[in-house]
C-alpha positions as CSV (number, residue, x, y, z in Angstrom):
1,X,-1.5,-37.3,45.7
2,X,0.2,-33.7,46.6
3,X,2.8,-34.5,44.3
4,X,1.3,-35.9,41.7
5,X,-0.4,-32.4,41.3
6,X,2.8,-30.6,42.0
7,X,4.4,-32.3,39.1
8,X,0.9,-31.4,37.0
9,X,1.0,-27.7,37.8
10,X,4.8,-27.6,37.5
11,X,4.8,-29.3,33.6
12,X,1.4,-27.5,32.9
13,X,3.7,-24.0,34.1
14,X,6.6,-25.0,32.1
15,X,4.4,-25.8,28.7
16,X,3.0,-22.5,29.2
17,X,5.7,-20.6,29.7
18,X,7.7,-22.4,26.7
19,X,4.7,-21.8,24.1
20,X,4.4,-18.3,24.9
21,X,8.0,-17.7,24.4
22,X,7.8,-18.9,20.6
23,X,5.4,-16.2,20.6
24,X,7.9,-13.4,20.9
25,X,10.1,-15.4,18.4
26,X,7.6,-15.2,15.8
27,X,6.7,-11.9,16.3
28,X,10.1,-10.7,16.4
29,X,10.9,-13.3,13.0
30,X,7.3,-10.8,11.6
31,X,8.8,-7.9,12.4
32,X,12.1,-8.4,11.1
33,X,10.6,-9.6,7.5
34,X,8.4,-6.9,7.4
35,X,11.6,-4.4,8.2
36,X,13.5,-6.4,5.1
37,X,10.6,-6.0,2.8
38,X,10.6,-2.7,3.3
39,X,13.8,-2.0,2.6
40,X,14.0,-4.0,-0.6
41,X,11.4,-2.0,-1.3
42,X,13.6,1.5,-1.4
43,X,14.9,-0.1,-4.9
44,X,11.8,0.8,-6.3
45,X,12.1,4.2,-5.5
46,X,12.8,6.8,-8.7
47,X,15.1,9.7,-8.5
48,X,13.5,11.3,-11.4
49,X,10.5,11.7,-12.7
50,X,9.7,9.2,-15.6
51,X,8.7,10.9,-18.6
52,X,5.2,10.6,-21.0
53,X,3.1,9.2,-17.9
54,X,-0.5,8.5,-18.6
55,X,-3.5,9.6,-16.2
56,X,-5.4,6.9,-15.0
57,X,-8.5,7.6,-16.8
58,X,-6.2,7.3,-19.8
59,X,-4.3,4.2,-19.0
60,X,-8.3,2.6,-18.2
61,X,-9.1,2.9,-21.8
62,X,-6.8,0.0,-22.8
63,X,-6.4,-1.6,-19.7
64,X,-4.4,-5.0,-22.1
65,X,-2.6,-7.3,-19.7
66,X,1.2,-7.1,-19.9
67,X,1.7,-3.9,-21.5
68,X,4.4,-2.1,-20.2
69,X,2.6,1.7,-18.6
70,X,3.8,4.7,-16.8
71,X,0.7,6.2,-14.9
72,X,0.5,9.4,-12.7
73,X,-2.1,9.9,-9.7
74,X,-2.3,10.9,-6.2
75,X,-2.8,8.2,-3.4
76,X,-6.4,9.0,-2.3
77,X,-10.3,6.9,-3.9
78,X,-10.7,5.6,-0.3
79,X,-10.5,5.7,3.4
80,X,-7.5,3.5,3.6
81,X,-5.9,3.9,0.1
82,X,-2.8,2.3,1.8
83,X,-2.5,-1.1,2.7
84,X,-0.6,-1.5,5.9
85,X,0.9,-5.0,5.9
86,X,0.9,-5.5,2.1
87,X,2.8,-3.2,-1.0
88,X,-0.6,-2.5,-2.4
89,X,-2.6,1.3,-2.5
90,X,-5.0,3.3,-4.5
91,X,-3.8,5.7,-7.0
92,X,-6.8,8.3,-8.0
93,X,-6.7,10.9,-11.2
94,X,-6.6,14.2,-9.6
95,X,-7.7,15.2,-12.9
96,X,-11.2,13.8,-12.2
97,X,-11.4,13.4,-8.5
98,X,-11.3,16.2,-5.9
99,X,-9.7,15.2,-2.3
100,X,-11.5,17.0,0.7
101,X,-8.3,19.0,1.1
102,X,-9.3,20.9,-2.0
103,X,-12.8,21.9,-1.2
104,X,-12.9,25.2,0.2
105,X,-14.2,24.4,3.7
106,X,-14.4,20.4,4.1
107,X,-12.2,19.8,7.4
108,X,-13.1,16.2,6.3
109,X,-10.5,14.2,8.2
110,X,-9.6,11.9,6.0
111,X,-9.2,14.0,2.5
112,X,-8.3,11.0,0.5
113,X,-11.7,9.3,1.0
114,X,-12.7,11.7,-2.1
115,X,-16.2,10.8,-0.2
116,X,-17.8,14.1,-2.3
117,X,-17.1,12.5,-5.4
118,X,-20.0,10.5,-7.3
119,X,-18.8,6.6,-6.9
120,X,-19.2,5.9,-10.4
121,X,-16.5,8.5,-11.4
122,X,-14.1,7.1,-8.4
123,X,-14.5,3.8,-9.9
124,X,-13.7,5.1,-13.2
125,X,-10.9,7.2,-11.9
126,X,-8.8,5.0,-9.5
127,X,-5.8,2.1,-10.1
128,X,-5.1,-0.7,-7.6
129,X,-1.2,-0.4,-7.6
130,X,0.7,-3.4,-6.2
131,X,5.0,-4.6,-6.0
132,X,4.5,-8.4,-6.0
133,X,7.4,-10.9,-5.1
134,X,8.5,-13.8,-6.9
135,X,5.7,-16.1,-6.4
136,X,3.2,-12.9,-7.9
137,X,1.9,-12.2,-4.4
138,X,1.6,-8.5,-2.8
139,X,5.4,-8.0,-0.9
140,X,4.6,-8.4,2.7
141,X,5.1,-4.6,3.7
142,X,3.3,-1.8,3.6
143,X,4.2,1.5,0.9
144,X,3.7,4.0,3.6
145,X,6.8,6.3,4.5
146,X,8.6,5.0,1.1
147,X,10.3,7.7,0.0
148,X,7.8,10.2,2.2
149,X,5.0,8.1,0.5
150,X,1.4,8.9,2.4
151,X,-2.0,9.6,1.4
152,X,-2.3,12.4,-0.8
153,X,1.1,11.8,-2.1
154,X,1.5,12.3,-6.0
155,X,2.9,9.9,-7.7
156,X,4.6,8.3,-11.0
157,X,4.6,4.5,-11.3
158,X,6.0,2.6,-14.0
159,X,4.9,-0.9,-14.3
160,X,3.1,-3.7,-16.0
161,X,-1.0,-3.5,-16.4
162,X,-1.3,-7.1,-14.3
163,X,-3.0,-10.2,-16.1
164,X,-5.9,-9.9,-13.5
165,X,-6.5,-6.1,-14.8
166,X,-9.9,-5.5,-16.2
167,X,-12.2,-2.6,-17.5
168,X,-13.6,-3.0,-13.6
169,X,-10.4,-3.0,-11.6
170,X,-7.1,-1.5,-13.1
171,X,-4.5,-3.4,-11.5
172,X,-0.7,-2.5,-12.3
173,X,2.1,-4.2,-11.4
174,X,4.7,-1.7,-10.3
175,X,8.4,-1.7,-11.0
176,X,9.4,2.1,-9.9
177,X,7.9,4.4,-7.8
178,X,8.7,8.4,-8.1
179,X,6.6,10.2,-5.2
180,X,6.6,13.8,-6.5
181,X,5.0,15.8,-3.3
182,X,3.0,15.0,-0.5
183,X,0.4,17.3,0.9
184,X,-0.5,15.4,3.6
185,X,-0.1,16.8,7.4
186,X,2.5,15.6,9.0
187,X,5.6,13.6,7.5
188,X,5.6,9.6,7.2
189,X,9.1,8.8,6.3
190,X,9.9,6.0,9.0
191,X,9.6,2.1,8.9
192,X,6.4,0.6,9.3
């Protein structure tokens, strides 16, 4: 009877050991896609600045899926306006929204949350700005660092307004990215 439970314990070990190796596998095959996402992603990235941009509030007033737009913002309209694991942030209209960083005394320490600003105008002020892949999905990798990209970052992005775009979410479907300055502390410009 010893044995039997030897043999038990030793295949119970052995199943345990070999499913938590896949683990590592995995999480290495994650990694690894994530790293080629993101570097696919540095094609995106504009040298100069695109001309004739549109500020958001602007570009709202027609959101019409498919037409071709070039929009201008900084990355700020919430507390996380960049989505780690997915090419997705919010762009805001710093013509109509104030980040913390701007009011004279707000140590506020996340600036981008624009959290003084009435919510009706940070609706009516802010873009959902994706890079999708071939099957019209979010790319799998996170905007932050590209090209010194971070919140507070101003940006240019030419694109497509997206066919899910609507008067209540304006949705663009970027094809360049020009980052003009960050004001952020700190630099971001590594890997996620």
């Amino acid at each position: 009877m010893k044995n039997y439970f030897r043999l038990l314990f030793t295949i119970t070990l052995c199943l345990a050991v070999t499913s938590c190796g896949g683990g590592d596998d995995e999480a290495s095959n994650n990694e690894n896609t994530a790293s080629s996402a993101f570097d696919a992603l540095q094609a995106l990235l504009l040298p100069k600045a695109p001309e004739g941009p549109l500020t958001i509030t602007e570009a709202r007033k027609k959101p019409t899926p498919g037409t071709k737009i070039i929009v201008s913002g900084k990355v700020m309209g919430n507390r996380n306006p960049i989505i780690q694991s997915r090419a997705l942030l919010t762009l805001g209209d710093p013509d109509r929204l104030d980040s913390c960083d701007l009011i004279p005394g707000d140590d506020c320490p996340t600036p981008w949350d624009v959290c003084c600003s009435d919510p009706d105008v940070v609706r009516a002020s802010i873009a959902t700005i994706q890079v999708i892949d071939e099957n019209g999905k979010p790319v799998k990798s996170g905007l932050r660092g590209l090209g010194g990209l971070q919140e507070l970052s101003n940006l240019i992005v030419v694109g497509e307004v997206a066919k899910e775009s609507n008067a209540e979410n304006f949705l663009v479907n970027a094809t360049g990215i020009h980052v003009i300055a960050s004001k952020a502390a700190g630099s971001n410009t590594t890997k996620p």
